[in-house]
C-alpha positions as CSV (number, residue, x, y, z in Angstrom):
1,X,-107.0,22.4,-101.8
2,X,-104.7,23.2,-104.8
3,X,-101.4,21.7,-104.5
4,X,-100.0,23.0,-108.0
5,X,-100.0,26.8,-109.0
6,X,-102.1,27.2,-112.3
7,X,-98.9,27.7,-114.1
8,X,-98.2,24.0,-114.1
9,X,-100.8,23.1,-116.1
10,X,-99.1,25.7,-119.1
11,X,-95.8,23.8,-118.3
12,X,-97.0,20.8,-118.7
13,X,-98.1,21.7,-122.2
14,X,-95.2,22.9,-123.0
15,X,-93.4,20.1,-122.1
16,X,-95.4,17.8,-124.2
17,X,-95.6,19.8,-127.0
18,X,-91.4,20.3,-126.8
19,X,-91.0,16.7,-126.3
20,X,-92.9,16.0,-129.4
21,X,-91.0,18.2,-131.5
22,X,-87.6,16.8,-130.7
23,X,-88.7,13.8,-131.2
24,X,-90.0,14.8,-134.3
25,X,-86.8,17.0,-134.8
26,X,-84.3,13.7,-134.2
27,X,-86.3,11.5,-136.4
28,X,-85.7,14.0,-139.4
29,X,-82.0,14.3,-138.7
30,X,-81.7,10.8,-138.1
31,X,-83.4,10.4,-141.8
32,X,-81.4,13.2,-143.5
33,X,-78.0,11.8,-141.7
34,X,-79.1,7.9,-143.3
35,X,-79.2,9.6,-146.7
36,X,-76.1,11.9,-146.4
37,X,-73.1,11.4,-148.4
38,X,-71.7,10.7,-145.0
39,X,-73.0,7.7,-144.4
40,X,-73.8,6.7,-148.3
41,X,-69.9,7.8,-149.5
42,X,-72.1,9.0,-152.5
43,X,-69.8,11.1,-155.1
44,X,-66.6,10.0,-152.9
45,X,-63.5,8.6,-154.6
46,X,-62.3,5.7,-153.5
47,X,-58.0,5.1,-153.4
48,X,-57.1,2.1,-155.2
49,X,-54.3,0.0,-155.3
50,X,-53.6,0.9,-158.6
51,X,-55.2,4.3,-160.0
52,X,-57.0,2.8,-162.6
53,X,-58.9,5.3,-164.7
54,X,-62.2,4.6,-166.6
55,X,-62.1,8.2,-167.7
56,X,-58.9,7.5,-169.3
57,X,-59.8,3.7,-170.7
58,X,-63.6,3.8,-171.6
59,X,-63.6,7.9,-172.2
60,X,-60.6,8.4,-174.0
61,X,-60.1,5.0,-175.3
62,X,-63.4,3.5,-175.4
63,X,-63.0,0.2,-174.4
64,X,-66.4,-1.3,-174.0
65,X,-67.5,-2.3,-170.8
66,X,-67.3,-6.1,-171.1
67,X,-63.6,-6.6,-172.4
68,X,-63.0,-6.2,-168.3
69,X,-66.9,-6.9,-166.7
70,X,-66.8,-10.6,-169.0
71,X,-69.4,-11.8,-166.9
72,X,-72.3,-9.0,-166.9
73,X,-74.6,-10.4,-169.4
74,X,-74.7,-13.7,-167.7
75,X,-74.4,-13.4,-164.2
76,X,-75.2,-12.0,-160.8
77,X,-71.7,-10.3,-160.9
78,X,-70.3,-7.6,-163.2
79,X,-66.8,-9.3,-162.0
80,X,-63.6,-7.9,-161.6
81,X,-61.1,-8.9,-164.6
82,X,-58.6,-10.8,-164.1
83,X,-55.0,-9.4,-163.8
84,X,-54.3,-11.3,-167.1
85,X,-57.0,-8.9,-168.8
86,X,-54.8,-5.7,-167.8
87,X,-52.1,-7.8,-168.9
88,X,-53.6,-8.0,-172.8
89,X,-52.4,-4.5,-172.6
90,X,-49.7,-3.3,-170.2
91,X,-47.2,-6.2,-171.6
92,X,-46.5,-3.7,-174.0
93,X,-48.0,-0.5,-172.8
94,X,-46.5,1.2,-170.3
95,X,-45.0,-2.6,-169.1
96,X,-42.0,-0.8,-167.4
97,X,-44.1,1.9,-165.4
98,X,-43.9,2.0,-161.4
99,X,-47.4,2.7,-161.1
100,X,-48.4,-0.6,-162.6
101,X,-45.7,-2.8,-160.4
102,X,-48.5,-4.0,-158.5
103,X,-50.1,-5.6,-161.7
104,X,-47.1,-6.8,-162.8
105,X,-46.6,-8.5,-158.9
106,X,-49.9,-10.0,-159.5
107,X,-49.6,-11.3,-163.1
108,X,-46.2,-13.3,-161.4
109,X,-47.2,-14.2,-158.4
110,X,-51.1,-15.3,-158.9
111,X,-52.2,-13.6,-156.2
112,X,-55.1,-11.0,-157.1
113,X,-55.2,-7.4,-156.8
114,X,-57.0,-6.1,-153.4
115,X,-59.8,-3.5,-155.2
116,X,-61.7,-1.5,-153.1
117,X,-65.2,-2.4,-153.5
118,X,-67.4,1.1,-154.3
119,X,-70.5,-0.4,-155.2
120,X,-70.8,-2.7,-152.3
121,X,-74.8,-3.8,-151.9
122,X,-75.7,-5.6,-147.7
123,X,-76.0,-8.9,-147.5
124,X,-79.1,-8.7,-147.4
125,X,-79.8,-7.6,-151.3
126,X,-80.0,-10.1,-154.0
127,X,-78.9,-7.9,-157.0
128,X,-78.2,-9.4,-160.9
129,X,-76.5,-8.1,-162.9
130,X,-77.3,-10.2,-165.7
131,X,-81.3,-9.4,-165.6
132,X,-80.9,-5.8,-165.4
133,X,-78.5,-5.1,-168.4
134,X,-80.8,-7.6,-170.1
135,X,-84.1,-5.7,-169.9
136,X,-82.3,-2.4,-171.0
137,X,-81.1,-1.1,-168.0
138,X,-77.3,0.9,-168.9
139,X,-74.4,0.6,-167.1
140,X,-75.0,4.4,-166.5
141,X,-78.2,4.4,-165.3
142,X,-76.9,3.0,-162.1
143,X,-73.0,3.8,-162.2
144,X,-73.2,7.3,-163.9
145,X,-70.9,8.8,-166.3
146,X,-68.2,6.3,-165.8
147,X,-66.4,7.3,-168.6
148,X,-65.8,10.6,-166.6
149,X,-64.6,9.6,-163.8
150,X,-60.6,9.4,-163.0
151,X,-61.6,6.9,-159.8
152,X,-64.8,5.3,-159.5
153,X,-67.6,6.9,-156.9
154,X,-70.8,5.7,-156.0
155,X,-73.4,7.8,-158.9
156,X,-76.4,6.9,-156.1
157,X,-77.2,6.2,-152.5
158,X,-77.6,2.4,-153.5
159,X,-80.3,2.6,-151.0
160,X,-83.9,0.8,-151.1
161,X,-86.3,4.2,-152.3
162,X,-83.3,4.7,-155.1
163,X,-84.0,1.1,-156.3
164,X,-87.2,1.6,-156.1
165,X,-88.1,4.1,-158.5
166,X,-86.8,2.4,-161.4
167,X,-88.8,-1.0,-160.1
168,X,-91.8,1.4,-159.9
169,X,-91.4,3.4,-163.2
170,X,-89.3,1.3,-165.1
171,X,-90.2,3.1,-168.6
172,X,-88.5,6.3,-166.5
173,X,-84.9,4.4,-167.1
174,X,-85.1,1.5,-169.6
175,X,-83.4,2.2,-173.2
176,X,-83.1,0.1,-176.1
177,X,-80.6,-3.1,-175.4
178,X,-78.5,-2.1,-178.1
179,X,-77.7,1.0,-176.2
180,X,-77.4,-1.1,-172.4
181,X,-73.2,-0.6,-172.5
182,X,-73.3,3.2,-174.5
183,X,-71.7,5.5,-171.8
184,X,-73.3,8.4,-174.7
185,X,-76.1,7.3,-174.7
186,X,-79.0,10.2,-173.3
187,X,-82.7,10.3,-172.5
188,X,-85.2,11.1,-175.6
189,X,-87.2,14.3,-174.5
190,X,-90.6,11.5,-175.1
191,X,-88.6,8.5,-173.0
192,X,-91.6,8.2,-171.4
193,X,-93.4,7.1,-173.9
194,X,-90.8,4.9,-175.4
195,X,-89.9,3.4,-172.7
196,X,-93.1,2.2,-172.3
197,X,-93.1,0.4,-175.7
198,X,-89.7,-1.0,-174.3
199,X,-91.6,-2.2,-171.4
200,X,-94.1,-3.9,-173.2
201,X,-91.8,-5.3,-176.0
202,X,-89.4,-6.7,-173.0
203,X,-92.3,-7.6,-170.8
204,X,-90.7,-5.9,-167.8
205,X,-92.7,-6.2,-164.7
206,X,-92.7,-3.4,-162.1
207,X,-91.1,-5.7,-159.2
208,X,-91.9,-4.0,-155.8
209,X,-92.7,-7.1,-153.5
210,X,-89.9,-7.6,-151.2
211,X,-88.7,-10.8,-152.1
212,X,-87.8,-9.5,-155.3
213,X,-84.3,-8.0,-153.7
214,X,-84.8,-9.7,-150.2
215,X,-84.3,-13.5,-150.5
């Protein structure tokens, strides 16, 4: 004795075959939502307590990126200059402008300046600065055009696959360390090629196992 009309059986495929495909469906929006400028804040300005420009200081006036990141070539952290390095300047430039009241309030007082971290790595990521910038990886290779920007935004996701096409195909990104802190500096149309005699003369290894970034 049949109990279920023949129908059921088409249902039942159906339903399978549906449920399949929005799971399959979710799983892809879940994906394209992780990598979104959403959740990333990719190409989003951040407000700071002070509008400090780099398009204005390392564009227009081409202050190198050390004089404020002092620490880059020898250290895990780029660092964020002390109020005393803004000082150098704005004691005579601009020292009477309401803008810059909060550097001045910091310069008295000792207390530092409350940045809005943009390029903010988990936990969970080792990143230094230091060996990167040392094997000919530019400040713009991971922070952009810098010297363009009015407020800093993230350039790139910051996430895992992005790191790991340079640690993959490092000659793709590595230039000469002379040019590391050149915000001009561009791509040769055969930087394949040269970057892998820069990979060879550096001895850069292509770094994929995990520990590399998860310790």
């Amino acid at each position: 004795m049949q109990i279920f009309h023949h129908s059921t059986n088409t249902l039942s495929k159906l339903s399978i075959f549906g449920a399949v495909f929005a799971l399959a469906a979710g799983l892809s929006a879940t994906l394209a939502a992780s990598r979104s400028a959403w959740v990333t804040q990719q190409g989003v300005a951040r407000d700071q307590p002070v509008p400090f420009s780099h398009q204005h200081h390392v564009g227009g006036m081409g202050i190198d990126c050390r004089y404020c990141h002092s620490s880059v070539e020898n250290a895990a952290y780029a660092g964020i200059p002390p109020t005393k390095t803004c000082m150098n300047c704005h004691a005579q430039i601009w020292s009477d402008s309401p803008t810059l009241e909060p550097v001045r309030e910091s310069f008295r007082t000792g207390r530092s300046i409350e940045w809005v971290r943009v390029h903010d790595l988990p936990d969970f990521v080792y990143f230094n600065h230091s060996a990167h910038v040392n094997q000919g990886v530019g400040c713009t290779t991971c922070h952009g055009a810098i010297d363009k920007m009015p407020l800093v935004m993230l350039h790139a996701s910051l996430q895992m696959e992005w790191c790991l096409e340079c640690h993959r195909a490092p000659e793709r990104f590595v230039r000469p360390r002379e040019e590391v802190y050149s915000v001009a500096w561009q791509p040769p149309a055969d930087q394949i090629e040269k970057g892998k005699e820069l990979v060879a003369r550096y001895a850069i290894k292509a770094r994929t196992s995990c520990s590399t970034c998860h310790r």
